[in-house]
C-alpha positions in Angstrom: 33.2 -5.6 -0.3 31.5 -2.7 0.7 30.9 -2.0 4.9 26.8 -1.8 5.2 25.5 -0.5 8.6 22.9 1.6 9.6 20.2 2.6 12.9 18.3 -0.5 14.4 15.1 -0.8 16.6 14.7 -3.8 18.7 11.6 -5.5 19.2 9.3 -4.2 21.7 8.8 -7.8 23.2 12.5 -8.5 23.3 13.6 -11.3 20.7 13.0 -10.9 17.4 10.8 -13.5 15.1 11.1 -11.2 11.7 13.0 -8.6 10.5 12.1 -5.3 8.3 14.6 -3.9 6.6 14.3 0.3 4.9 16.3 0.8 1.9 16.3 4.5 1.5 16.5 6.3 -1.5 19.3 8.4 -3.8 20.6 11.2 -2.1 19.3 10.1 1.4 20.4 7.6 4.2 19.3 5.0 6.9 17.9 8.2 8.9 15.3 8.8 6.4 13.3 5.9 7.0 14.1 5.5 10.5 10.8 7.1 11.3 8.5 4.7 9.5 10.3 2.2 11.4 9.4 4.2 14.9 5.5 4.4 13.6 5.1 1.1 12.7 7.2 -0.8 15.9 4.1 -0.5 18.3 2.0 -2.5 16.0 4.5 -5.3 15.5 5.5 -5.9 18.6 8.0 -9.1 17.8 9.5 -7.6 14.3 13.1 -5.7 14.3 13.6 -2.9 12.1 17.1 -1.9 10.2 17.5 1.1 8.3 21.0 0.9 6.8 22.9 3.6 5.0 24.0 3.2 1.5 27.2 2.0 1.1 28.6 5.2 -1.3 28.8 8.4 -0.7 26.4 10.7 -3.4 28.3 13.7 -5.3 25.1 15.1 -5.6 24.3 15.8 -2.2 26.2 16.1 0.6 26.2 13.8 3.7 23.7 11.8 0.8 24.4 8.1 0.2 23.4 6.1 -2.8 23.3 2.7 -3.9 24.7 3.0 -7.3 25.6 6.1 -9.0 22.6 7.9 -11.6 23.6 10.2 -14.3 21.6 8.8 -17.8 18.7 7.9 -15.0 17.7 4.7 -18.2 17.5 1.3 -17.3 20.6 0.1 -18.6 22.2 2.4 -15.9 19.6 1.2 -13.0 20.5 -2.5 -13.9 24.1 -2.3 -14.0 23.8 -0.4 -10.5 21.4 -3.1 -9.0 24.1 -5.7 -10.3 27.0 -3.8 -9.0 25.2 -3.2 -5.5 23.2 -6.3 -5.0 25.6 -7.9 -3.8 26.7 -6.5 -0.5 23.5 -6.0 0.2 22.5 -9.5 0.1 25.7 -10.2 2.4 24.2 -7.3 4.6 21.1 -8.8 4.8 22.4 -12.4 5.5 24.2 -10.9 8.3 21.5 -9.0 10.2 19.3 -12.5 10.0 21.7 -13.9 11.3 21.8 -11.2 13.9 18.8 -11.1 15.5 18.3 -15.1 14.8 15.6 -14.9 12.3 14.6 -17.1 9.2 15.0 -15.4 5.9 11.1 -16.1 5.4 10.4 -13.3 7.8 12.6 -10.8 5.9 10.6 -7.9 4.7 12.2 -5.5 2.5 11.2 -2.0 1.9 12.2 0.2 -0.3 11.8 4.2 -1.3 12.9 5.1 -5.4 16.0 3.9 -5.7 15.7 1.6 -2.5 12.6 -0.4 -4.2 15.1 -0.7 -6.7 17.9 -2.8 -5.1 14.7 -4.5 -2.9 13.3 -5.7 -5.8 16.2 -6.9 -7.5 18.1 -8.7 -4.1 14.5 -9.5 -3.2 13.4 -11.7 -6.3 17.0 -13.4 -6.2 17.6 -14.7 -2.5 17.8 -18.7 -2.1 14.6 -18.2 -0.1 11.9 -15.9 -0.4 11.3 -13.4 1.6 7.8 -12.8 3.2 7.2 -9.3 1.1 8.6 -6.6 -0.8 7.3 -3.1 -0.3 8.3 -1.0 -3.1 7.1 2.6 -2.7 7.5 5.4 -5.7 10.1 3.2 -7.4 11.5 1.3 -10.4 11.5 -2.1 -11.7 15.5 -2.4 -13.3 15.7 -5.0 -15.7 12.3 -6.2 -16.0 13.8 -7.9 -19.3 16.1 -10.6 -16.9 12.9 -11.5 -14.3 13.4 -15.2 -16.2 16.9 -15.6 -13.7 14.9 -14.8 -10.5 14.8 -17.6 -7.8 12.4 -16.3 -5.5 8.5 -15.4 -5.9 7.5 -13.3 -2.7 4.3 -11.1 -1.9 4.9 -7.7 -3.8 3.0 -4.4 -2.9 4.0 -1.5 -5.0 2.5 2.0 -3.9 3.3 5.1 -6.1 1.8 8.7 -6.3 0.0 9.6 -9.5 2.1 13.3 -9.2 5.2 11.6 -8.9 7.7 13.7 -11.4 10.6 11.8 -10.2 9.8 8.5 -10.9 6.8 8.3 -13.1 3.7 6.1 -11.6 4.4 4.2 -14.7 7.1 2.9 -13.5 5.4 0.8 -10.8 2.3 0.3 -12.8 4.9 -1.5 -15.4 7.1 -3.3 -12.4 3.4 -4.3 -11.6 2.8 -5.9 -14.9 5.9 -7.7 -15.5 6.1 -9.0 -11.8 2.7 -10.6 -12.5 3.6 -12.4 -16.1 6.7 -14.0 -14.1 4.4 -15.2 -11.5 4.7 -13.6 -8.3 1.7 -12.5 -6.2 1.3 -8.5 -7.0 -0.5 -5.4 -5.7 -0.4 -2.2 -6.8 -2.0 1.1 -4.9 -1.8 4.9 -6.6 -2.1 7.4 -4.4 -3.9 10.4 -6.4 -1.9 13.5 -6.4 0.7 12.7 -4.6 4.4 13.4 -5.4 7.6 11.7 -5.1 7.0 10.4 -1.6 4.8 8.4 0.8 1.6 9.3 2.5 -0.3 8.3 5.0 -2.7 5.7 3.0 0.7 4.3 2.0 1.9 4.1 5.6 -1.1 2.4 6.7 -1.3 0.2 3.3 2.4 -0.7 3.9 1.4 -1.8 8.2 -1.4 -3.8 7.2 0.7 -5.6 4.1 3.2 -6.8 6.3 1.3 -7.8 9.2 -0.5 -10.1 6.9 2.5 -11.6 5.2 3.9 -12.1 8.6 1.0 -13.5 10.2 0.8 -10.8 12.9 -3.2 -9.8 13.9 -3.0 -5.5 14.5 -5.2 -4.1 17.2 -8.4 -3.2 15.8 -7.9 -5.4 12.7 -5.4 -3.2 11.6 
């Protein structure tokens, strides 16, 4: 079993009544995201944040983590990572609920490329569904296997037209086939934008989750 850990931010109002957790992507770790976290803490004042690291180290980069290792980069490969990796991470994420005393319906998960990945696929197959997925610039593995899934939560995909990476077919497909298995879908292309996340998608991202969570933003978000 594979040690999961990774930088926390409490909730500004003290005691925690949901839970985001940032999957970073290949080659990266828990830092990565950490900032998203920081940005989006003053508008959901009661919500934790965890950014964990991956649990391997990556060859390919150094002081890099990764969920599962990528050489073919096909699906076959992307599944039988998610498969290998889901596991821990579903302990992980078991334990940090338990944590900070929070249901597993006000679990968000969040994930970047090969993070939407393993959110995705943990995601759709907890006992009880989480509030919402946030996939951004990522990769439905397995879309062939959604019939085993146990959970249907909110999904937002957001993915950048310019994406070279991880073409913005990829989430206009995860799109589709999350939709014919029956789960409540969005999807949101940024024009032009690359393998990353912008500042639409930031806001896009706040607003998705403070719906799904019930919070009301300042403004009306």
């Amino acid at each position: 079993m594979a040690e999961i850990d990774g930088p926390r931010l409490d909730p500004a109002d003290g005691k925690a009544d949901a839970l985001v957790v940032l999957l970073h992507g290949y080659g990266a770790n828990g830092e990565d995201l950490y900032d998203i976290a920081e940005s989006w803490a003053p508008f959901l004042p009661g919500v934790a944040f965890v950014s964990p690291h991956a649990p391997q180290a990556c060859p390919m980069v150094p002081g890099g983590r990764q969920w599962f290792p990528l050489t073919m980069r096909d699906d076959s490969e992307r599944w039988t990572g998610v498969l290998a990796a889901g596991p821990d991470l579903d302990r992980f994420l078991d334990a940090e609920l338990e944590r900070w005393g929070v249901s597993p319906d006000r679990l968000v998960l969040v994930g970047f490329s090969q993070g939407t990945m393993m959110a995705l696929h943990v995601g759709l197959r907890r006992k009880l569904a989480p509030a919402l997925i946030v996939g951004y610039s990522g990769y439905l593995a397995g879309a062939d296997h959604l019939g085993e899934i146990s959970a249907r939560p909110k999904v937002l995909l957001v993915h950048g037209t310019a994406d070279q990476v991880l073409p913005v077919e990829s989430s206009r497909n995860a799109a589709a086939a999350l939709t014919a298995a029956g789960l409540p879908v969005s999807l949101h292309l940024s024009p032009g934008l690359g393998h990353g996340i912008d500042r639409m998608g930031l806001v896009l991202g706040l607003r998705t989750i403070a719906e799904a969570l019930d919070i009301d933003l300042p403004g009306g978000g």
